[in-house]
Every structure is written in C-alpha cells, then in structure tokens.
N, C-alpha and C positions, 0 to 999 in steps of 0.2 A: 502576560507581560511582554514577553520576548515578540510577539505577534504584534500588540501594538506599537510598539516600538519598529519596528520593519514597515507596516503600516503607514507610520506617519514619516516615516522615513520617506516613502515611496511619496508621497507629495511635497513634502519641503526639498527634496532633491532636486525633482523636476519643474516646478517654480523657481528653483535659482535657477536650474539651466536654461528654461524656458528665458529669462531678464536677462542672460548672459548672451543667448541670441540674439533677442529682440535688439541690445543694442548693439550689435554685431550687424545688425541691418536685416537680420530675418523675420519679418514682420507676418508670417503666413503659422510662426510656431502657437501662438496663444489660441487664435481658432481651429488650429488641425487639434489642439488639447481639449478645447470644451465640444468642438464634434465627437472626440475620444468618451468623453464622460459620458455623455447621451447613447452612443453608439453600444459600448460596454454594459449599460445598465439593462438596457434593452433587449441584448446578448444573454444576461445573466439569468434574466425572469425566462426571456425562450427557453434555455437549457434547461432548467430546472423543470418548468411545465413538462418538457419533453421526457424528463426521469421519471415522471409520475407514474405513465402505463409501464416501463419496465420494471421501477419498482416494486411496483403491485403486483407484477405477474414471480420475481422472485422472493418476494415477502410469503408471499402466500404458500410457494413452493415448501418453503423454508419452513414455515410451521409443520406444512405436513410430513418433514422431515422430523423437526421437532415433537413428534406427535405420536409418529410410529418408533422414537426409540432409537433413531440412526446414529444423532450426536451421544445418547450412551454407549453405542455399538462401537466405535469412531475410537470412543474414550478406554473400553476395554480391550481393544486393541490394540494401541499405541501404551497401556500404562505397563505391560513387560517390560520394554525401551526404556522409559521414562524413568523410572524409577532408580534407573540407574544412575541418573541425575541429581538425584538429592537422597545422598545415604541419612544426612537426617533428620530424615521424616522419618519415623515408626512405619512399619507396615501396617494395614490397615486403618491406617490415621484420620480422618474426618478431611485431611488437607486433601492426602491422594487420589480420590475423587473428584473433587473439587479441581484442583488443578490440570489433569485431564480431560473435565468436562469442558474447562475453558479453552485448552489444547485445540480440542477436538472443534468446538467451537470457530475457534478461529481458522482451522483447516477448511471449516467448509462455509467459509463467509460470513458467520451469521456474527456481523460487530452487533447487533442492539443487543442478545445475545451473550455473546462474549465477554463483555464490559461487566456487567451484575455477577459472573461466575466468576472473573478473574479477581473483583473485589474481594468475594467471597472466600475466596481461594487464600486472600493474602490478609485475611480475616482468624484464615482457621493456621494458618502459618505461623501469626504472629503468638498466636497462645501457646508454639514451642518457643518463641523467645525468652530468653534470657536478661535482656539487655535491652526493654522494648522501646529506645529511641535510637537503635543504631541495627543494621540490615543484617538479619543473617544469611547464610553462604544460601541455603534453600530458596530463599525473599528475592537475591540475588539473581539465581538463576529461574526463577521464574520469570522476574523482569527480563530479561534477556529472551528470554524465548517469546514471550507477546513482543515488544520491538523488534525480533529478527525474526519472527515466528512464520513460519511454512505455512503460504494459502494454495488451497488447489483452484480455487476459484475466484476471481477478481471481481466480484458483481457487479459493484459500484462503478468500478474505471470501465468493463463492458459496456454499462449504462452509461456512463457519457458520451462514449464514444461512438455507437450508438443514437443516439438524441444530437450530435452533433455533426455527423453524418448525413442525417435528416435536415438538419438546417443547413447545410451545405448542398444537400439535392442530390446526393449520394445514391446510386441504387444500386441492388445487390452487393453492400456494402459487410463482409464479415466482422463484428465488434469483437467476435471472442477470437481473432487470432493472433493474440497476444498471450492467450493461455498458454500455452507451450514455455516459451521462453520468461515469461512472466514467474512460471513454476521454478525452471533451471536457476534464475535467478535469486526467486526468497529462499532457495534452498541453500544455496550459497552463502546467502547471508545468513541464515539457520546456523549453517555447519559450523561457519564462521565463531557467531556466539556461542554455540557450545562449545569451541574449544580455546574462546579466551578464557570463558568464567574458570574450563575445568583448566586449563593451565593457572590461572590465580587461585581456585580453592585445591590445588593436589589432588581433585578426584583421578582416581585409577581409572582410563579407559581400557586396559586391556584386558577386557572381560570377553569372554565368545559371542555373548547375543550385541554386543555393543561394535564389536571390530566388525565383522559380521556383517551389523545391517551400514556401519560406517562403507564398507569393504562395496557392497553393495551397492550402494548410493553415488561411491566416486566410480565405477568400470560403470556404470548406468547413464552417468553423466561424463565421460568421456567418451565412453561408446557412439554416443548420439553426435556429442563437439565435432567427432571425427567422421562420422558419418557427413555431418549439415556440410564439413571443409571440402570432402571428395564429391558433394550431391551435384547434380546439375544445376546449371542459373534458375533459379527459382523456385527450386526443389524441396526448399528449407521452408518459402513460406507455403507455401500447397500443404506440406507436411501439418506446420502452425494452425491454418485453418482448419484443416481436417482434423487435426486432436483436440481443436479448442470447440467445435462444433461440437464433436463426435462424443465426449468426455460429460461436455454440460446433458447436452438431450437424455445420455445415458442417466447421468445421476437424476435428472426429474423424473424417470421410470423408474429408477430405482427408490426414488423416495415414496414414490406412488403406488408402487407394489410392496412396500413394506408397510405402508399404512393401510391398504386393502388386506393385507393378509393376519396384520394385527387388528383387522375390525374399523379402523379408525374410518371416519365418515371425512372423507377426503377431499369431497366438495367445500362441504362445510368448514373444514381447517383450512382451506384455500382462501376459500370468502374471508373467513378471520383474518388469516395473517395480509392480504390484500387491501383490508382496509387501512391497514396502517400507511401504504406505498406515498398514496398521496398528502399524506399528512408527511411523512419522510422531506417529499419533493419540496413542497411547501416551506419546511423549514428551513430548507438550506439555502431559500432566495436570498433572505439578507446577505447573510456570510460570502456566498457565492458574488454578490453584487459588489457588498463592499473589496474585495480581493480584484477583481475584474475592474473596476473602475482604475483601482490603486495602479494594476501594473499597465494597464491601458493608457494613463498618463506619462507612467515612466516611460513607455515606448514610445510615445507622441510626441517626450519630449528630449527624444533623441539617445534618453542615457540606457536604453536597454540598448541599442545599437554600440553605443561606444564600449558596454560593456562587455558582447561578443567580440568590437573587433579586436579589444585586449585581449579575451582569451584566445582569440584565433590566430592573433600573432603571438602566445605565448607558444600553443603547440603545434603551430608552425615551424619555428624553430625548433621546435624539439624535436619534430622530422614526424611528427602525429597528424594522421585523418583528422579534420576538423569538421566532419561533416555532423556531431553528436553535441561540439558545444552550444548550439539552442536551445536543450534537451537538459543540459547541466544545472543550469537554477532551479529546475525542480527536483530533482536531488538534495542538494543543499537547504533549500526551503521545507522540504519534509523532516528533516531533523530538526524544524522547530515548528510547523505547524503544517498540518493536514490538509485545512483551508486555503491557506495560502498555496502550498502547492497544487491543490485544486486548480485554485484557479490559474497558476502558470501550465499547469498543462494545457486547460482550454485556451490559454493565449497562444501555445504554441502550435497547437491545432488548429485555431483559425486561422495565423498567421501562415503557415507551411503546408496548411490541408490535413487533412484525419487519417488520409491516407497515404503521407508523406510518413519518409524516414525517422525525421525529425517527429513528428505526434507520434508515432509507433513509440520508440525507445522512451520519452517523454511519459507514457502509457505503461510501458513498463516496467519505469522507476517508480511510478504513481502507487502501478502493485504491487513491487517487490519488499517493503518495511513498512514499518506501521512509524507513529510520531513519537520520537524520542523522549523527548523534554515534559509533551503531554502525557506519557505513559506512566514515564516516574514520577512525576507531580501528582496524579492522579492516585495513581497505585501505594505510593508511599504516603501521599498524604492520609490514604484514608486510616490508616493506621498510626498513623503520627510518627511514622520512622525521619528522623534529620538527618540521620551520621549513612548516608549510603555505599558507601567506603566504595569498592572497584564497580559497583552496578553503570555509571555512567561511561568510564573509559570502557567498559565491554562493549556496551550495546551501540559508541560510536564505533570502535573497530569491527561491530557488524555493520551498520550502516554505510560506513565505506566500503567494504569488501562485497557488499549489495551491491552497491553504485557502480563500482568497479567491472562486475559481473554481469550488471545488466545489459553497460555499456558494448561489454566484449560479444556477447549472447546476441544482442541485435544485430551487430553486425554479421554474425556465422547466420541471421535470419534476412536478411537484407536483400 
C-alpha cells in the first residue's frame, strides 16, 4: 500500500511540475520526461539481464552451503548469544532453532532462504502466546533483529553494482568493496535494535557472555573508526576492497570444503541452486522497471533536483558535508519498500557513476537494513498478530541509527 502510494505519487507530482514549467515557457520539459521513460525501462531490463550470471553463480554457491550444513553450523554458534534475547522461550523449544536458523540465514545472505525460516520461526513462537492477536516480547525481538539484522554479505547490492558497472564500461571494477563498511554499518543498526527492544522489555544485559561479546564488538568497531581517521588518503578504501574480496572468495571455499568433506556432490548443488539465478533475475524486471521509470520522471521533471537542493541548503546551514544528500532517499525509501529503494540506488549510480561517492554510500544504505513496514506486515501477518505494541518504534530507531552509521562509515571510507 505504502509503495503504491509513493508510486503514484512519483508521477502526479511530476506532471504537475512538468504544467507548471511548460507554462513558465520551458517547453523542452515534457520530451526530456518521455525520452526519461523509454531511457529507464530499457535501463531496468539491462540491469536485470545483467543479475542473471551473478545470481547464478551465488545461488548455487549458497546451496552448497546449504547443503553441507554451514547455515546450521552458523545457527549453533550464534544460539549461546541469542538466547539471551528472549528469556521466554523454554530452552530447547521448537522456536530456538528455528529462529537461529533464520538468524543465521540472513547473516550469510540467503533472503529466499530466510523468509520461509523466519515465518516458521514466528509460527512456532506464536504457540507460546498467550494473547494470540497482540506481540509478545519474544515476537518482538525477533522482528527487530530480521529489520536491523547483521549481513556479512550483501549479494544482491554486490550484484547490481556489478551489472551496472558493466553498463557503464567499467573495468576492473571491485563490486564487493562495500563489504567492509556495509558490515560496520548493519551492525550498528543490529546493536541499535537490540538495545531498544531490551531497554522496553527490561531484559537484563549484564550477563558475561552478553557484555562480553557487546564489549567486543564496540573496541572492534572503534578500533577500526580509528585506525580508517589516522590511515593514509585512500587507505580505508584499499582496506574495503581487500576485505570485501578477500572475505567472499574465502567463504565460497569454505562452503566448498565443507560440502566435499560431508560428501555432498557439489557440482551438482551448484547446478541446482544456479538455476534458480536467472529465474530470480527475471523476475524482478517488472518491479525494477516500474521503480526506474517512476523516479526517472521525477528527475526529468526537475523535482528530484529541487528536492536535493532543499536538503542541501538545509544542512548547509547547519554547517554539514552535503556531499551524502543524493544518497539520502534511499534510506528513507527502504523503510518502506525494498523495490523502491532499488531502484533509487540505481538512479543514483547512473546519475553520479558506480563509482562515485554518492553510489558507494547509496550501496551501502541498500545493505545495511532490511524493509521495515514489509517485514512486519509479512511476519505478523502471517500469524494474525494486530496489536504490535513497541515492535515498530524499535526497528525505526534501528533504521535510523543504520542510516546515521552508514552515512558516517562512508565517509571514514571515502
């Protein structure tokens, strides 16, 4: 709802502006708009075709990660931690698996994945309810953690970035070096969410394995902050690409070596999960086109322009770098739709280059949160929860404190 509505926004806006020029005497705005539509759609089917072989080649990976056992490995690792997140759940409960599996899941990319565990998850949750059309604290915090939830790998925004690289004529183009900062950032937003839910449910953090890996996680990530401030000019992205490289190739050995050494016929899980890639690609022509057309016209017809130079003179005055406001609407566009912010990334990637500033951070707001509004509609709906009591005010003040973090990250990457 929220999507069509922004949607159709994005053309009645720019047909009134579009009338409001035209009789201002600008008679070049109505055909620079219908060049925009044609230009856009044409844009949208490239991109897409162009996701097809990288999809395939990390679909495939993914099964045979899925295959030898890693997303359980992933899942038994992280549920020590975890647990400490929802005192109530029973141990051993049907849920605690479940919701680490999807954890785990989303740690290492795998949305198709992801989505049927996390159902499943808030499936076996609900049969602790008490009160089964209103959230419990548990329900709560798992929401929370899939919208701010910690990726180590971006696959998807890799892949476009990537594919559009390609259509720009890019060579030796690194797509994964956004990994680094991409990480810095969902973590943030991670950390974020778990310590609004647990400031609104009273959970006790000061537990030793909890302070601990807390403890951990912040001198880790200041450690670095402060390294990238003192590095040398460019030190920070050399850094970036070299962990974003270095980090993927490693885990496709490692998924590789653990489904050889558990037997698994690795070729063949490759082939499997591969053929899905271009069926992926495929599908997201429309969605991808319709989004690309939509903001394509709004910048054609001028109001994506008037709406930087608002912001620019907002924090301009406020004595703020403005060089991140192009970057801004797809932040704000993620908290209501996926697609849509899709597709402002790739606007701002064509628009500023793939390998501008501006697409980087743009890139990395793309990684950093997952889609608010469609998480909890999804996720609660399928249970028929109404009454969501703090789940929504949590998982924005992770999505801000994302945004916030992404922004400051790119720039220590810059």
């Amino acid at each position: 709802m929220a999507l069509n509505f922004v949607w159709l926004s994005f053309f009645l806006l720019s047909f009134i502006v579009a009338c409001v020029r035209l009789v201002g005497g600008d008679d070049a705005v109505f055909p620079a708009m219908m060049a925009s539509l044609f230009d856009n759609a044409r844009s949208g089917f490239e991109i897409s075709l162009g996701l097809a072989g990288v999809m395939s080649l990390w679909l495939g990976i993914m099964r045979v990660g899925e295959r030898a056992g890693v997303v359980d490995m992933f899942a038994r690792l992280v549920n020590p931690l975890l647990r400490h997140f929802f005192p109530g759940v029973p141990q051993g409960h049907p849920a605690q698996g479940a919701m680490m599996m999807n954890v785990s899941a989303n740690l290492l990319g795998l949305d198709n994945a992801a989505t049927p565990l996390g159902l499943n998850a808030m499936r076996e949750l609900q049969s602790l309810n008490r009160q089964p059309d209103t959230a419990t604290d548990a329900q709560i915090m798992f929401i929370v953690l899939n919208t701010a939830g910690l990726t180590l790998i971006p696959s998807s925004v890799i892949a476009i970035r990537q594919a559009v690289a390609v259509k720009q004529g890019l060579t030796g183009f690194n797509a994964a070096d956004i990994f680094l900062p991409t990480l810095l950032a969902t973590a943030a937003s991670c950390l974020a969410g778990l310590l609004a839910v647990a400031w609104a449910q009273r959970i006790n953090l000061f537990k030793p394995l909890v302070l601990a890996s807390f403890g951990l996680t912040l001198a880790a990530m200041s450690a670095l902050a402060l390294w990238l401030h003192h590095a040398a000019p460019g030190r920070a992205a050399w850094l970036a690409a070299q962990a974003g490289s270095g980090v993927i190739v490693g885990l496709i050995v490692l998924f590789l070596a653990c489904g050889a050494l558990r037997r698994v016929s690795v070729y063949e899980a490759f082939v499997d999960g591969a053929k899905e890639g271009f069926g992926v690609a495929v599908q997201i022509i429309p969605y991808l086109i319709a989004i690309l057309v939509a903001v394509g016209l709004f910048r054609a017809s001028g109001c994506m322009q008037a709406l930087m130079d608002a912001l620019t003179r907002l924090f301009s005055h406020l004595g703020v770098d403005t060089a991140f406001v192009p970057a801004l609407p797809v932040g704000l566009m993620k908290i209501l739709s996926g697609a849509g912010a899709r597709g402002l990334m790739i606007d701002v990637m064509n628009t500023y280059g793939v390998d501008s500033f501006q697409a980087r951070l743009a890139a990395i707001i793309q990684g950093s949160t997952e889609t608010t509004f469609y998480v909890l509609a999804v996720y609660f709906g399928s249970v028929n929860v109404r009454k969501t009591r703090h789940a929504l005010a949590c998982a924005l003040f992770a999505d801000f404190a994302g945004l916030g973090a992404a922004i400051g990250i790119a720039y220590l990457f810059r």
